[in-house]
Structure formats: structure tokens, C-alpha cells
N, C-alpha and C positions, 0 to 999 in steps of 0.2 A: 301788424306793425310791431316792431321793436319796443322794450320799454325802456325807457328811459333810464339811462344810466345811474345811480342812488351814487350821491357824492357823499361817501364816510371816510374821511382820512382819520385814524386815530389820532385821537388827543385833540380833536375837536368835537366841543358840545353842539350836540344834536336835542331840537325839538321834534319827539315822535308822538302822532295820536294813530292811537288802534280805535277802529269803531265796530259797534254791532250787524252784523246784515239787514239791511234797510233800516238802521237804527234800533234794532229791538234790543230789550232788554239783556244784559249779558251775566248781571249782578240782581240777586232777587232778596237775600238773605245777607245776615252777617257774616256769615259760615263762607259764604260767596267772597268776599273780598279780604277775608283772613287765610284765602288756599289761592288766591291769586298774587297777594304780598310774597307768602311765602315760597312761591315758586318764582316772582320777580327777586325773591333775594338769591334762592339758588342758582339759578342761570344769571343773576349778571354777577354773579362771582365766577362760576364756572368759565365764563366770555370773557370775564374780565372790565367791564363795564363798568364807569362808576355814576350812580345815580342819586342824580342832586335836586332834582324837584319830581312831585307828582301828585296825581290827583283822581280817583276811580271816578267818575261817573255811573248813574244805574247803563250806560248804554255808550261809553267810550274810557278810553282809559287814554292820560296826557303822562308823556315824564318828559325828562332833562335829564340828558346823559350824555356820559363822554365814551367813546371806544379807547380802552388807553394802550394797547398792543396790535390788532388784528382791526382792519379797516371793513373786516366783515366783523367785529365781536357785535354790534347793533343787531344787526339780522340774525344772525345765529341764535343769538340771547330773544328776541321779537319769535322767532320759528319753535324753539321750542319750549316759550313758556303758550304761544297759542297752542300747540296741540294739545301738551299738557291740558290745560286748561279746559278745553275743550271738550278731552275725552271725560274730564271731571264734570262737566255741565250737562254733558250729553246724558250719563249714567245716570247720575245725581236728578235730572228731570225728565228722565226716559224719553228722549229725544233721539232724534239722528240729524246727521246734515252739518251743514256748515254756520261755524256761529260771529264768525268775522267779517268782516265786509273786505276781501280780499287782503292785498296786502300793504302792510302801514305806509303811512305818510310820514315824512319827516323833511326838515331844512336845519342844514350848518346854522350855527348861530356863533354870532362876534362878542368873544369876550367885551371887548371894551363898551361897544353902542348899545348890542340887545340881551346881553344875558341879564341882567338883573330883572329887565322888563319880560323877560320869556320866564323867569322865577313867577314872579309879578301875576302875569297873566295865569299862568296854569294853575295856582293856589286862590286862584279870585274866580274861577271856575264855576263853582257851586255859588257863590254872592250874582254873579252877572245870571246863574240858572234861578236866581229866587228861593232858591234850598234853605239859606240860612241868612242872617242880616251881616254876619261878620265870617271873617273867611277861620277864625279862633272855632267854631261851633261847628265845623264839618271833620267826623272823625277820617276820612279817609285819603286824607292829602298828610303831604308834606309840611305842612303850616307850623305845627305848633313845636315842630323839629327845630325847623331851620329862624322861628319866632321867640320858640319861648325856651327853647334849649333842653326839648323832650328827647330823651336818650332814645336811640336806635343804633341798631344793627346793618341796615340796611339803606341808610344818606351818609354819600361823600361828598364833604362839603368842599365848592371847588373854589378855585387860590381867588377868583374875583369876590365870591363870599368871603373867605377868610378874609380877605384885604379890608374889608369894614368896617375891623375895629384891633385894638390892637390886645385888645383880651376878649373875653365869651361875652363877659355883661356889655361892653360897648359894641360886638357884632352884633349880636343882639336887638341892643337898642339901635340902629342904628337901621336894621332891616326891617324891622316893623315901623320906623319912620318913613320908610317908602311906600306905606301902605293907607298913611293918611290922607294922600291923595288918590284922587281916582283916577285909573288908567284911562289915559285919552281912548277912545272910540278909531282917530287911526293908527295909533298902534293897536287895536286890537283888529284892524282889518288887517295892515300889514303882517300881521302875524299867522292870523289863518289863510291870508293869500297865498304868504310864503311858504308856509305848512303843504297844503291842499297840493300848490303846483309844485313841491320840488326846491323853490330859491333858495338863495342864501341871505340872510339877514345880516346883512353889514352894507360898511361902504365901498367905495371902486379897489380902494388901495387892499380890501381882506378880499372881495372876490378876483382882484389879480393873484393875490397868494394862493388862491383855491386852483385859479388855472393853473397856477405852474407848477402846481403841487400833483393836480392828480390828470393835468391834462387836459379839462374839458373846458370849453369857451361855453361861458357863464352870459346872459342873457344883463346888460347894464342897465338894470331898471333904478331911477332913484327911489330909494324907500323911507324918505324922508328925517327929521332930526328926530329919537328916540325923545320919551319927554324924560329922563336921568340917565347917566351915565355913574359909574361906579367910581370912575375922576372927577363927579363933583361932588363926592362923599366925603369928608372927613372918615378921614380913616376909623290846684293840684289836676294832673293829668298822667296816662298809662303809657309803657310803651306802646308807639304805633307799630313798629317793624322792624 
């Protein structure tokens, strides 16, 4: 059977998770997730890519990114920071084989309805794993970037972020105010359903723009009201990456 056609139109964010083969471990060390950063920051510059949330797990890795040129720079930028990566894990723990669980999953995601909630979700990752009580205390996401205003190299923050506030200390504040509450349970099924199967995470009116944009007749499931939208917003630590 065919697979299924991957809908990347550039300049639309995309929620991607890469997972371990049957779950295992991918991430052992610190070393491990400081040669995985650094090769997601060279390939999504090299693709072109700009990457606006994420999150390591020991045994999946979540981002938020946009293709801003090339409706393949996702894939390209996913292909070869896995091998990369790979042949680094392989050496590095005298392995062979395959360390992915084939190949990633992702879904469009709708500026308006889910991106701040697809932020949301992928930085609350390690709080919903039990890892830590607060999503501040896990060094290996995006959190304390796009929270507390930890300089990096490697997050572009994208214009529904920026729109938050109208200087840094009001984005700021204004994104860690979305954090006080807890993510509803069905936006977090909606999200790994949409994830898992391919969908698109918006409503009728974004997945008509998706068909007519890349051609494919999109599956009209309702996926419910998001619990915030970025229109009812008013407008010491190291570097991570």
C-alpha cells in the first residue's frame, strides 16, 4: 500500500514527533541530547526551517516548526539529522541497527485555533511524564526560552508568539500565563490523534485552504473548540541551544 501523502506546504507550522524503535531509549546521557540540539540546529538552518517549540524525551523527541521555503525542508531537515544521529548512537554505544521507529509523524497546525496549544502541549511533556512538577525544571525543551526569555541560537519565535505582547517582558508574561492552567485532556487527545494519523489541526475554513493549496481532500473531522486561542490574549539559567 501507498503512503500517505505528508501535507508540508511551507510557511505552515508543523507538529512533528520522532520516536524510538519500540520505544527504547534514544537519549542516555547529557552528551546525548547536547549532539542531538546541535545537529537540530544545523539541519534546520541548512533546510531552512524555523523551530519554535521542543521537547527531548529519553525515548521521543517533539518540535514545532515551520518549512519557510521548500515544502520538503521538514523532511529533509527529520532525514538527516536521524542518520546523523544515529550513526552517533550507534558508535558511541557500539550498536548496529535501526534507532527510529520508522518515519516521523507530523500534522499542519492552525495559527489561530492550535498553535499556542501545540506550544502548550510539547513543553508540558515531561510534567504530564511525572519527570518534574513544573514544566521550568526540565532542561531539555524549549520552556524556559520562549518563558523566561533564555537566549538561544536555535528558537524562532513565530509572529502568533510574537503577537503576545507588545515588548519581551509582556510576551513573556503573557506565555507563561497560558501555563497556569492545565491543558484540557481533549486537547491533548486531539493532538496526538492528529499527530499519529496525519490530520490537520484547525477548522473547515484552514483545512479548505490546505486542499486548495496542495490538492488533497482532507478527511472533515470536527476537532473541537481549542481551550485559548492567541485572539483572546491581550496582546538564573544557561543557554539551552
Amino acid at each position: 500500500m501507498a503512503r500517505k501523502p505528508r501535507l508540508a506546504p511551507a510557511g505552515y507550522p508543523q507538529h512533528v514527533i520522532q520516536r524510538g524503535n519500540n520505544r527504547s531509549v534514544c537519549f542516555k546521557c547529557e552528551s546525548d541530547y547536547i549532539a542531538y540540539i546541535s545537529w537540530l540546529k544545523k539541519f534546520s538552518s541548512k533546510f531552512n526551517v524555523g523551530i519554535h517549540a521542543w521537547v527531548l524525551m529519553t525515548n521521543h523527541v517533539h518540535l514545532l516548526c515551520t518549512p519557510n521555503l521548500d515544502n520538503l525542508g521538514v523532511s529533509k531537515m527529520m532525514q538527516a539529522l536521524g542518520r546523523m544521529y544515529v550513526r552517533y548512537f550507534n558508535h558511541k554505544y557500539e550498536r548496529t541497527g535501526t534507532l527510529w521507529e520508522g518515519r516521523f509523524h507530523s500534522s499542519l497546525v492552525s495559527n489561530d485555533e492550535y498553535l499556542l496549544t501545540v506550544y502548550r502541549y510539547i513543553e508540558l511533556n515531561p510534567v504530564r511524564a511525572n519527570m518534574v512538577e513544573k514544566p521550568v525544571e526540565y532542561k531539555w525543551s524549549s520552556y524556559r526560552i520562549n518563558a523566561l526569555g533564555t537566549s538561544s541560537t536555535l528558537c524562532t519565535p513565530h509572529f502568533v508568539f510574537l503577537n503576545l505582547g507588545a515588548s519581551q517582558s509582556q510576551r513573556l508574561a503573557n506565555y507563561r500565563a497560558l501555563f497556569k492552567e492545565q491543558l484540557p485532556q481533549t486537547a491533548i487527545d486531539k493532538i496526538q490523534s492528529g499527530t499519529r494519523r496525519g490530520l490537520v489541526l484547525g477548522n473547515d475554513a484552514f483545512k479548505l485552504e490546505i486542499e486548495s493549496l496542495t490538492g488533497h481532500r482532507l478527511k472533515h473531522e470536527a476537532l473541537g473548540r481549542p481551550p485559548q486561542t492567541s485572539r483572546q490574549l491581550t496582546t538564573d539559567h544557561s543557554e539551552i541551544a
